[in-house]
Every structure is written in C-alpha cells, then in structure tokens.
N, C-alpha and C positions, 0 to 999 in steps of 0.2 A: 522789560521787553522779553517777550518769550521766545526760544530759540526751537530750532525744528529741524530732526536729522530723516534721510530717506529709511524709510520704515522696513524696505527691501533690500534684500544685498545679492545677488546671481552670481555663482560660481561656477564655472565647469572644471570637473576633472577630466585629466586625459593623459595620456601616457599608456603603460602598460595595462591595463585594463584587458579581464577577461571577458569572452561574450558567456552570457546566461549564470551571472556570478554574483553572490550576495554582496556587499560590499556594508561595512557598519559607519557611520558618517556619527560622528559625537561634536557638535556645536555646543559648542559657550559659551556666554554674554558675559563682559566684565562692567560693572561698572561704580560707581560710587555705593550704591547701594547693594541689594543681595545679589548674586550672581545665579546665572540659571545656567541648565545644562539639559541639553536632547540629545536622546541616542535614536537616529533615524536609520533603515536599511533600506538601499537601493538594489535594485535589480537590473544590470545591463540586458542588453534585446539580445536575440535568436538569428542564431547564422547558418548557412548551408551544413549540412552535417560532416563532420571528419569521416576518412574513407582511405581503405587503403588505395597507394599509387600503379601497385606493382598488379596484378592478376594472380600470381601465385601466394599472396598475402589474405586474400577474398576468403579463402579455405570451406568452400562448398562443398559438401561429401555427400555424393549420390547412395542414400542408402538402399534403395531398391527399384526394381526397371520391368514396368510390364507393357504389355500391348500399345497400353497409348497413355499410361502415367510412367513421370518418375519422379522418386519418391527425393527430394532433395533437404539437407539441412546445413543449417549453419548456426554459429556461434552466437549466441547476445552480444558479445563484447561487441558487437555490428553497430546495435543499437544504444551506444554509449549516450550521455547526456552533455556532453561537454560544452558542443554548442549552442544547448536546448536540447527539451526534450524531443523523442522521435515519433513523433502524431500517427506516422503509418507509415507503410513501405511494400515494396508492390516488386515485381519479378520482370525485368526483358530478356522475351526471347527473340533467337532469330537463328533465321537457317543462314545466314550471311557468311563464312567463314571468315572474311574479310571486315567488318563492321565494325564502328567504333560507339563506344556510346557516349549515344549524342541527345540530348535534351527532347528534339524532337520525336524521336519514337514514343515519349511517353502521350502522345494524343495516336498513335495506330492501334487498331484492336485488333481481336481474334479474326473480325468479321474481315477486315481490311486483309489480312493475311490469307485467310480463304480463297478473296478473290482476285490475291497477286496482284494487292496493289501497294505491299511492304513485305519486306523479308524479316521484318522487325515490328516489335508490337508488345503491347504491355498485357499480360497476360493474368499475374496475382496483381491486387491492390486491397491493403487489407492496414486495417487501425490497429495501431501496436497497442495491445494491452494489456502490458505488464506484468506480465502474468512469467512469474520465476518457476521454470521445471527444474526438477531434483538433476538433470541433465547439464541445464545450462545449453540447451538447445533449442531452436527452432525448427521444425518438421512441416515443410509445404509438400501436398504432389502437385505437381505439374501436369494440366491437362485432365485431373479428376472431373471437372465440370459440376466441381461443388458451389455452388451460390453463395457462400460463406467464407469463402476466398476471396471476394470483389467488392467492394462497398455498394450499398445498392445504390439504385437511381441514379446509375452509371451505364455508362455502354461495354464494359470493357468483361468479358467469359476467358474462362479457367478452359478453355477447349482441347479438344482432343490433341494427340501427339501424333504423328506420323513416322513410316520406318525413314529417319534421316538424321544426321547428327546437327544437334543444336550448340548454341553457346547461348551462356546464362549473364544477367546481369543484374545487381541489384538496385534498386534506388531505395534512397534515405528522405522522408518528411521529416523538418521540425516545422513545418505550415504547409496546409495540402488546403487546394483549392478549387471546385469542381467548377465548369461552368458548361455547360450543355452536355452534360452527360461525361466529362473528356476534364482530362487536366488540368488544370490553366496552368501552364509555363511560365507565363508572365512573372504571376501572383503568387506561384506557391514556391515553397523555398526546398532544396532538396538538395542532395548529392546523389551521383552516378557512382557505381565501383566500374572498371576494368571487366570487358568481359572474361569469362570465363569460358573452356570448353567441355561438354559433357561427351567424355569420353565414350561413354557407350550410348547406344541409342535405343530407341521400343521396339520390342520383341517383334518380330512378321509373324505374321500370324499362318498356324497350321492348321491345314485339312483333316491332320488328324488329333487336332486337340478339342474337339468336343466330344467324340465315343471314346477318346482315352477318359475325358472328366466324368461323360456317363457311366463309362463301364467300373469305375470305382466309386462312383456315390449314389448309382442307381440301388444299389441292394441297401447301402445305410437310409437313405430315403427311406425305403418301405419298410427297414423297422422301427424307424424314426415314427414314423404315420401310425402304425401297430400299435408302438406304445403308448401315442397318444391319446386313442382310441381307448384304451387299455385302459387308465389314469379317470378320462374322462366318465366310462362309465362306472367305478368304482368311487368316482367323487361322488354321484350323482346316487349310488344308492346311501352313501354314507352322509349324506346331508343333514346339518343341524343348525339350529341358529344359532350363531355364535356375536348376534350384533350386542347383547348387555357384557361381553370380553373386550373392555379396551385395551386396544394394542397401539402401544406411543415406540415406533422406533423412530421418529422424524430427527434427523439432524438438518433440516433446512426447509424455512418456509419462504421462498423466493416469491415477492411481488414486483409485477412491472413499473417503472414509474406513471406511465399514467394510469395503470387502474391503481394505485395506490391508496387517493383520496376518498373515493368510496368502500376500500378496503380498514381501512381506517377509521372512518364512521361506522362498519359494522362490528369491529372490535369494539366502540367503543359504547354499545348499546350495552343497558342493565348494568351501569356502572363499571364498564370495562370488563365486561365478564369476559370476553374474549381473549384478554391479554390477560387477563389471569391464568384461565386456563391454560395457554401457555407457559406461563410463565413456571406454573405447577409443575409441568410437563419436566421443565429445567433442572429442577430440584436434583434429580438423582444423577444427574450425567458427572461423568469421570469418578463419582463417588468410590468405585470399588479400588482405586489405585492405591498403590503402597506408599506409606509417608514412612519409612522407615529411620531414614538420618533427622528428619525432624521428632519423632518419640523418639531417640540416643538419649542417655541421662543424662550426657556431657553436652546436648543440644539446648533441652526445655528451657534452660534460661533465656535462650535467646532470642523466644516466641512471645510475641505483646499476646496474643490472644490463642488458649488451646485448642479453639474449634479453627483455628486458620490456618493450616501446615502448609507447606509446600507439598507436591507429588514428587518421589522420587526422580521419575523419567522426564521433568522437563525444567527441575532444580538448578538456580545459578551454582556454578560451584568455582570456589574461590584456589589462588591456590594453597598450598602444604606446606606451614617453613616448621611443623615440629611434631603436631599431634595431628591427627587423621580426621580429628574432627574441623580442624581448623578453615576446611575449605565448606561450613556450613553458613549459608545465611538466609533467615526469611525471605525468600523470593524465587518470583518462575519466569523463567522464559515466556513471553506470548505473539504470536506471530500475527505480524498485519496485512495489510494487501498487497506490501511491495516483497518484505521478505518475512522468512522463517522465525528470525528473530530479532523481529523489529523495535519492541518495547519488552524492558523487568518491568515485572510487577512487584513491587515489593511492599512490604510494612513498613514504616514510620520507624525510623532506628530510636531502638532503646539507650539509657545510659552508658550499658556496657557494650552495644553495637555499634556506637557511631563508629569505629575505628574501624571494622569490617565493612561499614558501609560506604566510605572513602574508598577502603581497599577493591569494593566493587568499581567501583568508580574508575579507577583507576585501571585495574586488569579487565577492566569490558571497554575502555576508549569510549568512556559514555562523555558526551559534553550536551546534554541538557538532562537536564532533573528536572519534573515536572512535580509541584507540591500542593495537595490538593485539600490540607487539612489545615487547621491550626494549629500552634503548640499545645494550647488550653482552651478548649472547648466547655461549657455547662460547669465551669470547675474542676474540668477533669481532665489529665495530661493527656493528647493526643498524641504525641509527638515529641521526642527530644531536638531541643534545636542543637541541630548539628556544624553550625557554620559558625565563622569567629563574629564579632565584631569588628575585627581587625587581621589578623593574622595566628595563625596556631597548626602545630604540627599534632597530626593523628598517627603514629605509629613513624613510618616511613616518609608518610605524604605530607607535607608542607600546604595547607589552605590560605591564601588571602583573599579577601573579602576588598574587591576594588572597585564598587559603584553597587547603588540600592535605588531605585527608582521606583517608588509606591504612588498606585494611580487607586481609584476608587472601590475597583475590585479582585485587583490583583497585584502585587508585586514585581518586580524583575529584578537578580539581583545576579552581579559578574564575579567569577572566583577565580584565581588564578591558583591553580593545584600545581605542585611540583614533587617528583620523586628526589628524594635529599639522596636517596645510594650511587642515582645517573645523572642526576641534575637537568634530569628532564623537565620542561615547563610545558603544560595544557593550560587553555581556558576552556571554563564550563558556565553556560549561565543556567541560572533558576527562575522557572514561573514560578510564582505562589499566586494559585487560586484563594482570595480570602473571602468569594462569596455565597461558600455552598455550607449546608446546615450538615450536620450526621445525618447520615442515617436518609436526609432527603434529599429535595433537587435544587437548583438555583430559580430563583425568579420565573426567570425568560429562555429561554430558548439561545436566544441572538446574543447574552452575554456571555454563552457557554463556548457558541459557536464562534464569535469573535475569537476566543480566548484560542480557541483550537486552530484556527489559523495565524496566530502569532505563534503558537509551538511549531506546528508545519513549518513554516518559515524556516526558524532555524535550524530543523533538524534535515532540512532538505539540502541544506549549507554544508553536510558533514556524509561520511560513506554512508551505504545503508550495511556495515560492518560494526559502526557506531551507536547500539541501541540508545534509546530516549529512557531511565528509569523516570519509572510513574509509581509515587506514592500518595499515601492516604494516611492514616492510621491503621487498617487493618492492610490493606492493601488489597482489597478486593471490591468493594462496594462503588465509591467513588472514582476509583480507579480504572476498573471495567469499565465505568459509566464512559470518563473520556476517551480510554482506548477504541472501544466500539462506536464512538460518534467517529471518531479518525477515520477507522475500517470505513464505516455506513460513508462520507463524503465521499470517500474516494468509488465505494460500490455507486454512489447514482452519477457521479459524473465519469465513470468510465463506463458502466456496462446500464444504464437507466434502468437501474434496480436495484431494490432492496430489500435485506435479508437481515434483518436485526436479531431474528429466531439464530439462524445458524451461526453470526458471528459470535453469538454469545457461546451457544452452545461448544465449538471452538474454543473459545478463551478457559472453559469450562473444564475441557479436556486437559489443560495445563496449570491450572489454578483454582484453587475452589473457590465458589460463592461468588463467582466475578458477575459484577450487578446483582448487587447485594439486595437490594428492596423490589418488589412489583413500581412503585411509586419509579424508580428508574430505569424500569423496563418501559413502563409506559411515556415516559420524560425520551424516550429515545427514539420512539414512534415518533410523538409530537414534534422530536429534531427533525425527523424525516419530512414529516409534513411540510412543516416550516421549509425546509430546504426546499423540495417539489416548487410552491407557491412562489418561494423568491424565484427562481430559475425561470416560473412562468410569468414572471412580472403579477400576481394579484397577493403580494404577503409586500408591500413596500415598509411596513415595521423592520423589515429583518435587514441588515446589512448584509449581501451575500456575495463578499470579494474580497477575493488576499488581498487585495490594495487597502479595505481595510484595515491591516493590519499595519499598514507603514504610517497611519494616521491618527492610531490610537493615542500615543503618545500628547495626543493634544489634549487630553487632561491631567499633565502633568501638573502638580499644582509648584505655583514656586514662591 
C-alpha cells in the first residue's frame, strides 16, 4: 500500500519583522534518503515613509529669496529607504499660518490657490532620482515655474511666490499614484513632515530695480554684441575645411529609450561598424593617468597582467601595518548610479595576494564578491582559489566556507570571515559566474541579466558604504561587462535611457580597459535591447523581474 504525505507545507513568519527587509529563509528536508537544502529570500512590503515628528527636525535651509522664487534645500537623509524606497516627493505650501498638514491638501493646486479656494496646495511634485550630490543636498526653488518640478500629465505648477510669509511642508512617496491629474490619497502611500516656517519672504518688487539693472549692463551688453560681431567676422574670413579632422571629445552618447531600437539597428549595419567605431573612440580615455604605486619594484609581483595596472587617483588602498607598500593592491574604485564607490574592480588574487585580498575584504566591509572567471580556463590559471574548503586563516582573518550551492551557471557560496585580533564575525556571500568564456560574452543576454539581479538583491540588503568586489582574471574585461549592465538597468528604469558610451567611458576614467573586447561592447547594446523589449512586453524570452531572482534556485539540483 502506498502512503502519501501533503506535498505543501505554509508557514508564516511574524514577530519582529522589518518593512522593506531582505530576510534569508534556508529550508531543509530530512529524510531517509539524501537530504536537500534551499536558501530562498523574502522581501517584506512598503510602508508610509519615516519623518521627523518635531518641525524643527525637518531642517530646510532657505538658501536664496528673490521676487517670487525661493531657493529652498534639504538633506537626503529625508529620503531614507527604510520603509521602501522614496518613488518621489513633492513640496506644500500655504500661506495659512495656522495649518496643519493634512493629507488632503495634496489634491489642491497652484490653480486652486489663485483663486482662493485653498490656503494650501502642493506645489513641487517630482520622482526621486537618486541621484547623490557631492553636497548630500537637495535644491528646489519654489515658484520658479520650471516644468521639471511637477511630473507631467499632472495638474499641479511650480507658480509664482507672492510678497507674504509662507510655511513649507514636505511629503514623502514610497507609491505615488496619479488619478485625474491629482494624487490619489487613497492609493498612494506617503508621509507628511510638520510644517515648517519660511522665515523670510519674496522681495517686493522696486520701481527702481530695472534702470539700476539697465544702467549696469546696458554698456556690457554693447561690448558683448561688438565682440560678437568682432569674432563673427574674422571666423568668416578665416574659413577652412576642417571636416577630414576628426575631433572625438564625446564622453556620452545618451539614447532615449524609445528611439533606442532603431538606434540600435543602425549601429548594427555593415557588421556593427557603428559600435565599433565607438568603441575605438574608448581606447584612449583615462590612458594618460599615472600608475605609479603599481610600476614600485616592491608592487610588480603583485600584478597577474603588466598591461593592467591600477590608476593612482582612484586605487583601493589597503592599510600600513609595516612597509609603505603594503597598502598596494590590484584594484580601483568604480562608481555606479547610486554611489561614488559602489563596486572594486579587481584582478583575480594571485598565490601571494590572496591574503591582501581578504584584507580588502575586510577593511572595505565588502560582503559580496562577485566571481566572474574560473580557476582554469583553456589550461590556464585564471585565478587562485582563494576560499577554504572548510575553514583557514589569511593573515588576521579567519574564513569559513559554510554553504556551496551550484546551479547550472553559477554558483553561490556563504563565508563566514572573522577578524582573530577583535573577534569580530562578518558574512560574505559569493556569486560565481561559471558561464562566460574569456575574452567573450555568455550565450544569452537573459542568463547574464538573471545573474545580475540575484547580485542586486543582495547587495541592496547592505549600506551603499559596503562596495560589491567584482572580479575576473584581469579584472577589467568581464568585469566592466557586469558593472556597466548594473549602471545600464538602473539608467532605463530610472531615467528611460541609455548611455552605454558614457558609462563605459566612466569606468574608463578609474580603471583601464574596463570592457575589455568590442564583442562586449556590442553584448551590452543587445542587454539594452533586450531589456527595452521585455519592459515593452514583445521580448517574452527574457525574464525581466527581481522576482526572478527569488526563483532561480529552482534548479538546484539534489
């Protein structure tokens, strides 16, 4: 008689759980026979955003106050992720001095305020886009009457200021949702701060503030025009042809995403002669920078390849515990769409580098290492394997090797690093990419692109303080390839475009030879494509959702 158990089992967790939190779920079947093991991640939902309580917490600094803008900023730290991310965020004002903010002013507009029939009224409304200034500030004016302020196909204008004292208010999206032009309250998810008061108000305007402006730029004017003039007609006798001089300063070839695809098809006429020529273009950028600590005589050993050095100005550097050279290692900073230095790009640690390479590891708070090569490629060492079987100390740092899960084209594998001097303990996990050839591309597009949001995933789980090291063997070819498909996702789904010229270019500037072949210049278009078509629904080959990535695991074999 055959026996039969429910094939299904439903658990819920609950307890302390955070909203918008990776959470690692490891299931394990026991039974008479082999036992099997899945590492699944969940992701809790998106809650109204965190906000300070107080008003005087908000800390909006009115940087400058004219006629009828004023020039207002405030901190990121606004825009934290904690509850989800911040989709956009928008400005109430009101001339109310009394007024509280209430949910409802976010459907009043400029227009509405006009014609006094709200003291209150949402003014900016704009998509957060992630976009890190060297400031760590945000800079709105208020009442510029820039179009670029307001999400379009909205009702809601940046309009003018009047002489009278306002008070400011922010609202926080992690889900905005439009419906006739106007908010929806209902449906979209957000926080209010506390208003705020703007202390000063817009200048009144004086009778005598246009001959005072004339009377000091009326005479630059007219030698302004002189000189134009001036220029003009000495261009004009000095005329030559100068179109057989190519002049390449392009650092960025920006395409929209919908003219992409026929951008795309004309690069790819006469065998891609287009992206080649580009790609030519690439050759010399950041070339003239100084490798000076990588040629040190007490360095060269520690280079797999001579033609591959670091640049000085954007070199990991390790720290000092004896000789000078000690804070040297193959590898550069390269920055991505969220920060400055988002991912190392490094080489493939040697025999006598693996202990630096931990030490990186360790003093940059990396916990994913992305591995993009094999140990032995064509017969030829690519790579030292740097990782125990088991457990092994590299200088200071303590490695255990505590889970290996091998799928068809990649690996995943968990380490538990510890500093022996603090007794500190980190985990780090590693992808290892095992399906990309030297020198060329993968297969498909979609197995590259999977691979790339199973990294996002995890590295979105840690600060962006916490670079992601990405190797190869050289550390530039393959390397580049998945940094720049990273960049490229995140450039069409936030700003629906893309720039595969310039990110390289970029990378370029911090590391040499990053996209190492045309064949993966061209392999990064095709990413683009691919991506476009999914987003549009006509590319249904391509799987194109981080959910994806929580389902991979279903070719785990056991």
């Amino acid at each position: 008689m055959s026996s039969f158990v429910n094939p299904v089992c439903n658990h819920i967790f609950s307890g302390n759980l955070q909203y918008f939190s990776t959470y690692s779920v490891i299931i394990s079947t026991l039974g008479c026979g082999k036992s099997g093991t899945r590492d699944l991640k969940c992701t809790t939902g998106i809650t109204e955003p965190s906000v300070p309580s107080n008003p005087g917490d908000v800390a909006i600094i009115v940087s400058s106050i004219s006629q009828t803008v004023v020039k207002l900023q405030f901190n990121t730290s606004l825009l934290n992720s904690t509850n989800g991310p911040i989709k956009a965020y928008g400005v109430l004002l009101s001339t109310d001095q009394q007024s509280n903010s209430t949910r409802n002013y976010l459907t009043m507009t400029y227009s509405d305020w006009v014609n006094k029939k709200t003291k209150t009224y949402l003014t900016v409304l704009k998509l957060n886009e992630n976009i890190i200034s060297r400031s760590n500030m945000i800079t709105i004016e208020i009442g510029s009457n820039n179009v670029s302020d307001v999400i379009s196909n909205t009702n809601y204008t940046n309009g003018p200021l009047t002489n009278q004292d306002y008070r400011i208010a922010l609202v926080l999206f992690t889900y905005l949702e439009i419906n006739n032009g106007l908010v929806d309250i209902q449906r979209s998810i957000f926080s209010l701060t506390p208003f705020a008061s703007i202390i000063a108000h817009p200048l009144e305007h004086s009778s005598n503030t246009i001959p005072i402006i004339l009377g000091v730029l009326l005479p630059i004017i007219v030698i302004l025009i002189i000189a134009i003039i001036v220029l003009v007609i000495q261009k004009r006798r000095t005329t030559k042809d100068y179109t057989d001089i190519p002049v390449q300063n392009l650092s960025s070839i920006p395409v929209r995403v919908e003219d992409f695809e026929a951008y795309f098809k004309k690069q790819q006429l006469d065998s891609n002669c287009g992206f080649a020529e580009q790609y030519e273009d690439l050759k010399v950028v950041g070339t003239a920078q100084t490798k000076n600590s990588a040629l040190a005589m007490e360095n060269k050993g520690k280079n797999r390849y001579n033609n591959v050095l670091p640049y000085d100005s954007s070199r990991v550097k390790l720290s000092i515990h004896g000789s000078p050279f000690d804070d040297y290692i193959n590898a550069n900073y390269i920055s991505g769409y969220n920060s400055k230095k988002e991912y190392i790009a490094a080489q493939g640690p040697l025999p006598a580098t693996v202990n630096e390479f931990w030490r990186m590891i360790w003093e940059k708070n990396t916990h994913s290492i992305v591995m993009l090569t094999k140990c032995y490629e064509q017969g030829r060492v690519k790579c030292e394997k740097y990782w125990p079987p088991e457990n092994k100390l590299y200088n200071n740092i303590l490695v255990a090797t505590t889970s290996e899960i091998e799928l068809d084209d990649w690996t995943i594998r968990d380490f538990t690093i510890k500093n022996v001097k603090t007794a500190e303990t980190r985990n780090v996990r590693q992808f290892h990419f095992t399906a990309w050839p030297d020198h060329g591309v993968p297969e498909t597009t979609e197995v590259l692109i999977n691979f790339r949001h199973l990294v996002r995933d995890h590295m979105d789980s840690f600060s962006r303080n916490a670079p992601a090291v990405v190797h190869c063997s050289a550390g530039v070819g393959r390397t580049g390839t998945l940094i720049a498909l990273d960049h490229l996702i995140f450039q069409i789904e936030r700003e629906s475009m893309v720039d595969i010229y310039g990110i390289i270019h970029d990378m370029r500037m911090h590391r040499p030879l990053m996209v190492q072949t045309e064949d993966q210049y061209v392999f990064l278009n095709q990413c683009a494509s691919d991506i476009i078509k999914s987003r549009m629904g006509t590319n249904v080959d391509l799987i194109y959702q981080n959910a994806a990535a929580f389902s991979i695991y279903e070719n785990v074999q056991r």
